[in-house]
C-alpha positions as CSV (number, residue, x, y, z in Angstrom):
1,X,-62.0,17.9,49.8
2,X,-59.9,16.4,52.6
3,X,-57.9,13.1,51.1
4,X,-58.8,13.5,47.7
5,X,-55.8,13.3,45.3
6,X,-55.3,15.6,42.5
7,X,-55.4,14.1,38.7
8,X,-52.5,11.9,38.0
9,X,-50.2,13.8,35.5
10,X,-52.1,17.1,35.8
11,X,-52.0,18.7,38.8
12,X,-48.2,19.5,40.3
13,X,-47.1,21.4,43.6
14,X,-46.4,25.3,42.4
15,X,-42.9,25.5,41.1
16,X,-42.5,22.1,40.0
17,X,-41.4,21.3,36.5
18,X,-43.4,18.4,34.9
19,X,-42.3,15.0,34.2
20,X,-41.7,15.6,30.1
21,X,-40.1,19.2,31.1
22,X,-37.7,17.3,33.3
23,X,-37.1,14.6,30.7
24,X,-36.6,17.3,27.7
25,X,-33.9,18.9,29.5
26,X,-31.8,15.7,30.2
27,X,-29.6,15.9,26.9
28,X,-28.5,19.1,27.4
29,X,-27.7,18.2,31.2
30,X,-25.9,15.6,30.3
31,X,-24.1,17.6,27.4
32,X,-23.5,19.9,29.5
33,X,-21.7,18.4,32.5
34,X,-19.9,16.2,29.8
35,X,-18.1,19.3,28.4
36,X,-17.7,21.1,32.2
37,X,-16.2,17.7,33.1
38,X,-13.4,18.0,29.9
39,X,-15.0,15.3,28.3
40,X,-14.2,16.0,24.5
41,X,-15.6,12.6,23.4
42,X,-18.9,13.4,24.7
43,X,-21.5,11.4,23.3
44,X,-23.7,14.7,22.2
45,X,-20.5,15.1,19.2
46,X,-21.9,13.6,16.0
47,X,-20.6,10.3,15.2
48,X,-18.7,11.5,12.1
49,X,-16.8,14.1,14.0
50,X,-15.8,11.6,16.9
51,X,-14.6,8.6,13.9
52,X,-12.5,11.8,12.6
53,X,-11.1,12.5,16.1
54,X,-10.3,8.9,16.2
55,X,-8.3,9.0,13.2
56,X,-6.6,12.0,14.2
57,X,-4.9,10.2,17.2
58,X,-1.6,8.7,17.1
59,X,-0.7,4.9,17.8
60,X,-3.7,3.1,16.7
61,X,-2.5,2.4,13.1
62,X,-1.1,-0.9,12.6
63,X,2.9,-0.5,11.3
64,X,3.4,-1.9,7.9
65,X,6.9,-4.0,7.1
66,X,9.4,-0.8,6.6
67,X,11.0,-2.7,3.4
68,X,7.6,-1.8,1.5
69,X,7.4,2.0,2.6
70,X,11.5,2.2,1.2
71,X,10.4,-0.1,-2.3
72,X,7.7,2.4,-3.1
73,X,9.9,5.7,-2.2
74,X,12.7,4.1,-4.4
75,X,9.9,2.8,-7.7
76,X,9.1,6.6,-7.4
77,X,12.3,7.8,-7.5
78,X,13.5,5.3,-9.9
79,X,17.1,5.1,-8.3
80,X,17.4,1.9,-6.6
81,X,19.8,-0.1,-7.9
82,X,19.1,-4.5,-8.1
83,X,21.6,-5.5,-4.8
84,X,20.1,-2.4,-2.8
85,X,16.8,-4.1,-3.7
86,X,17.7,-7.5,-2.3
87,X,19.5,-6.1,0.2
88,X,16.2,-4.5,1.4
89,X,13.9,-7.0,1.1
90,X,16.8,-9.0,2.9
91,X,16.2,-6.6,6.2
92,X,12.9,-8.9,6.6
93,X,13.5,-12.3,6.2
94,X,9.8,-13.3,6.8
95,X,8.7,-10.6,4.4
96,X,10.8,-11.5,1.8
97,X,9.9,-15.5,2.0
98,X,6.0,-14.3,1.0
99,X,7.8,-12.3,-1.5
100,X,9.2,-15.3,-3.0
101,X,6.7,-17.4,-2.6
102,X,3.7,-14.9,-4.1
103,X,6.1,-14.7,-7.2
104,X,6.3,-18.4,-7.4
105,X,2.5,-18.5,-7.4
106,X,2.2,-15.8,-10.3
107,X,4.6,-17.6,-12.4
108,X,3.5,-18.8,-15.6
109,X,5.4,-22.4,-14.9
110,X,6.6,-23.4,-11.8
111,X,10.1,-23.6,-13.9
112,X,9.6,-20.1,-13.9
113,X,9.5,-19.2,-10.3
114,X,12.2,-17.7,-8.6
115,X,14.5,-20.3,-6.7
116,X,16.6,-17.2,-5.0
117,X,15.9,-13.3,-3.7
118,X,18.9,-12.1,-6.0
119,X,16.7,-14.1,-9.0
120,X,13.2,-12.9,-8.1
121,X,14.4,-9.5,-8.3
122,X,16.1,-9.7,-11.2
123,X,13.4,-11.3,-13.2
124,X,10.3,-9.4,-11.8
125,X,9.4,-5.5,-12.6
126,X,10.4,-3.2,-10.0
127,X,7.1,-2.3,-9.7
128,X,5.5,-6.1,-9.6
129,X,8.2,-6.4,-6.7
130,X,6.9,-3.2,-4.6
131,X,3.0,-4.7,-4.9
132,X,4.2,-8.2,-3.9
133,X,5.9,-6.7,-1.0
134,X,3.0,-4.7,-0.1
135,X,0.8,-8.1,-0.5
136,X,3.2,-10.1,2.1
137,X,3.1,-7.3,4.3
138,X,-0.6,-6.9,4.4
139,X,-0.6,-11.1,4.8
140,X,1.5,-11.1,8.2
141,X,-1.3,-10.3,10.3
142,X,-2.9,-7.1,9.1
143,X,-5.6,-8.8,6.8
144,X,-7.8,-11.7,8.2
145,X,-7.4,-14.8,5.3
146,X,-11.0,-14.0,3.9
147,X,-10.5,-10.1,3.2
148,X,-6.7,-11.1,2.3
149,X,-8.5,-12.9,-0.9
150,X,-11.0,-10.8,-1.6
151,X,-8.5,-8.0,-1.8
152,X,-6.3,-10.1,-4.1
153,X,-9.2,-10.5,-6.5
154,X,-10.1,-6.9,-6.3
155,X,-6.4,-6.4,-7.1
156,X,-6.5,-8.7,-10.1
157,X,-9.2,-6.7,-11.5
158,X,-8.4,-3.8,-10.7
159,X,-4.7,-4.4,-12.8
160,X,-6.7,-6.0,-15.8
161,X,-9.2,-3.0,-15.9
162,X,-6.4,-0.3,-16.0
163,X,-4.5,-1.8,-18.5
164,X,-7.8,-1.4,-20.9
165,X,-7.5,2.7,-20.1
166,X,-3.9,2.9,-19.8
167,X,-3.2,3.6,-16.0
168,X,-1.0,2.2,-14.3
169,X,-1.5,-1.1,-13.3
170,X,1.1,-1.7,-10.0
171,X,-0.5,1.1,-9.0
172,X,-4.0,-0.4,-10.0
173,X,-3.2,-3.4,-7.9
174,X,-1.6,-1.9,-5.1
175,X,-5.3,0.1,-4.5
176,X,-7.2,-3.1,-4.8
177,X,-5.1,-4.4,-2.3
178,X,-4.7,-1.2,0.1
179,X,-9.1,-0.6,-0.6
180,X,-10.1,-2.3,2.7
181,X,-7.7,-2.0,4.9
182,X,-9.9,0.9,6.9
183,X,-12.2,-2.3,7.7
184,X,-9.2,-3.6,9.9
185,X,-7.9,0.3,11.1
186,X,-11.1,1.7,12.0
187,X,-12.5,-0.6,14.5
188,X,-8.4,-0.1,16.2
189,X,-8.9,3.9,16.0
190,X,-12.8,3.7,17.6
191,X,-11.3,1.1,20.5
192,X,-9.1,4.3,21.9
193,X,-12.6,6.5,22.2
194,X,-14.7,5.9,24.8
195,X,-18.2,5.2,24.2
196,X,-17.6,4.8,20.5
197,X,-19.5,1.8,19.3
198,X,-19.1,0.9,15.6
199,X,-21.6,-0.6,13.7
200,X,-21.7,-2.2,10.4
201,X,-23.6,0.3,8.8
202,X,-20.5,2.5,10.1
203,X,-17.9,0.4,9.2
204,X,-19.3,0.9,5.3
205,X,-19.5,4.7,5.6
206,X,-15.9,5.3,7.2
207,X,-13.6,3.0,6.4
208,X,-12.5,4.8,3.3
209,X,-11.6,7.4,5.3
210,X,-9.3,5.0,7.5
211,X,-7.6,3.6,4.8
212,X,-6.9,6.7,3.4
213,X,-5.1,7.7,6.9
214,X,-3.1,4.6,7.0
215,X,-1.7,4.7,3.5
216,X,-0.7,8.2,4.9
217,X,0.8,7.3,7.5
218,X,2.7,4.4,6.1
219,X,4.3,6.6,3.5
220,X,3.6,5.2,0.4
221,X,2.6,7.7,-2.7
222,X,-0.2,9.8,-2.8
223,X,-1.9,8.2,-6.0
224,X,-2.6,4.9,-3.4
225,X,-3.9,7.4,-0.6
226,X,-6.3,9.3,-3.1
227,X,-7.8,6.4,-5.0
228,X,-8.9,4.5,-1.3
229,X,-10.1,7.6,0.2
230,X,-13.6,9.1,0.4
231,X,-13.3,10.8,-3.1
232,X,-11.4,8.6,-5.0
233,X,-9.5,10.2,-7.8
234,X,-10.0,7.6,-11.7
235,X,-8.0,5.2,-9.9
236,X,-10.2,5.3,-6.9
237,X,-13.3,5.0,-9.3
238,X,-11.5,2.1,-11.2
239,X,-10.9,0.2,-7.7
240,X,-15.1,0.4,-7.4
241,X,-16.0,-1.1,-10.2
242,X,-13.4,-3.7,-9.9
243,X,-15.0,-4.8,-6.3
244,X,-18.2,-4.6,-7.6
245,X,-17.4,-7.1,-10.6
246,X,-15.9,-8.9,-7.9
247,X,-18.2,-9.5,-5.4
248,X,-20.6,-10.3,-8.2
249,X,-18.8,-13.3,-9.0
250,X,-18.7,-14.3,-5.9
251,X,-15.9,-13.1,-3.9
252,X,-17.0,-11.5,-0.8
253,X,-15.7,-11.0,2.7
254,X,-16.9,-14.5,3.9
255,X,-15.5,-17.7,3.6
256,X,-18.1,-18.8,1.1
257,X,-18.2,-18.1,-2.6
258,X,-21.5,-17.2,-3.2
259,X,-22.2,-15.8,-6.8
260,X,-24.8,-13.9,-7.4
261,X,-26.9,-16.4,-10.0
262,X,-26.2,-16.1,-13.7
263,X,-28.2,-12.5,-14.5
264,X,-26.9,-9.7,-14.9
265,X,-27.5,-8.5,-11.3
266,X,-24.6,-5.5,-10.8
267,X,-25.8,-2.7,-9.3
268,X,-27.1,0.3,-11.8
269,X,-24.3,2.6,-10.5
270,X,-21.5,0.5,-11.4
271,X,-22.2,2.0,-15.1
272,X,-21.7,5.7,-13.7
273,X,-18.4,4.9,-12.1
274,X,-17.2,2.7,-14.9
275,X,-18.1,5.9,-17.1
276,X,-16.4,8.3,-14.9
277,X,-13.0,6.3,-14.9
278,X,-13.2,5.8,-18.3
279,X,-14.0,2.3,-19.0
280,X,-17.0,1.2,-21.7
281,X,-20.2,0.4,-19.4
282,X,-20.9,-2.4,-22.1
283,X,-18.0,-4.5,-21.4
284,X,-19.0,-4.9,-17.5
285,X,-21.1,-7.7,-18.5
286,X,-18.4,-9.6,-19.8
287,X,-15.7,-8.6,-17.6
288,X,-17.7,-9.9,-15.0
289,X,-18.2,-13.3,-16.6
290,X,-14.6,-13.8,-17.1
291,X,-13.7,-13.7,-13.1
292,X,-16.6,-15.7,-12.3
293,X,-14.6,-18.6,-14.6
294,X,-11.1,-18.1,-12.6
């Protein structure tokens, strides 16, 4: 009949595609003209590929005080003499002032901290000096105050729990200090990939993975790059369970110390990875009492 209108969403003019055939197509049109266009960070790449890519590109990782990078290399070697220590940490005067005044803070007495570079290195452990480096660098800038703390405290623990399985424990304290750092890297390798939005939820999955690529490409030994990264080695596994016992006393990310009530509240995985790197599941309980009372 003459001006009467077909059924909405039925009937189309021959040859036309419908409204949800036009609509299912749209991804791959898109994909498509993405990668005829050269666009390699096309949004159709999974999420994990294009964080990957991220990392893989040079100049978004944040440089690290050279000093700390030459300390390390020379505790490995074991060939650095005490005035070719000074005379590094010397190269950086504002590193070496943290350096001095962390060690003050560690002493025992403040009789006991150092009153000169020449003094501090000859009455700390090589290896004590490389991680207080290595915390002075990270405290210039490359760790907000908040995460700068809670990686101290993971660091702590993380030195008192090796000692109790015989690893060692500048090593132990360097990881608690190096485990976060991906939370600062990654959001500076997503920045340089358009179209690469970072969540929280993200953050948590792949910042191992960041962390692992900056200790690499600082240069510092491969038992710190394994025990941050996505598989950590015992190390790695001892870090864990020191940040868990951490933020369980309190110790988060935030400005806040917010325990976790008086229970014991951990979460039931902590018991595998204490297992797994070697330490007694029974004692979390009261290792985890003892940092909420520092």
């Amino acid at each position: 009949m003459i001006g009467r209108r077909p059924p909405s969403g039925d009937a189309m003019t021959p040859g036309s595609p419908s409204k949800r055939g036009r609509l299912s197509r749209q991804p791959s049109i898109l994909r498509r003209s993405g990668l005829l266009r050269g666009d390699t960070e096309s949004r159709a790449r999974p999420t994990a590929e294009r964080i990957g890519g991220a990392l893989a590109r040079a100049g978004w990782c944040p440089v690290l005080s050279p000093p700390v990078r030459a300390l390390f290399s020379s505790n490995e070697r074991g060939t650095a003499s005490r005035s070719q220590l000074v005379t590094l940490l010397s190269a950086d005067r504002a590193l070496a002032q943290i350096v001095m005044q962390r060690l003050g803070e560690q002493a025992a007495t403040p009789g006991r901290a150092p009153r000169s570079l020449d003094a501090a290195v000859r009455l700390t452990r090589f290896a004590d000096l490389c991680v207080a480096a290595l915390d002075g660098a990270l405290s210039q800038g490359l760790l907000s105050p908040c995460l700068l703390r809670h990686s101290r405290r993971v660091g702590d623990a993380a030195a008192f729990l090796a000692t109790e399985i015989g690893l060692p424990e500048h090593h132990a304290r360097a990881a608690g200090l190096l485990h976060d750092v991906g939370r600062v890297g990654l959001p500076l390798a997503a920045a340089q990939v358009e179209g690469l939005v970072l969540t929280r939820a993200l953050v948590a999955q792949h910042h191992a993975t960041a962390a692992a690529a900056m200790v690499r490409a600082w240069g510092l030994p491969d038992a710190l790059q394994d025990a941050v990264g996505p598989r950590p080695t015992r190390l790695g596994l001892l870090v864990q369970v020191a940040e868990a016992l951490v933020l369980d006393s309190g110790f988060g990310h935030a400005d806040d110390r917010v325990p976790r009530g008086v229970t014991w509240d951990l979460p039931s995985h902590v018991s595998g990875l204490a297992s797994r790197a070697g330490l007694d599941p029974a004692r979390l309980r009261a290792w985890r009492d003892r940092l909420r009372h520092v």
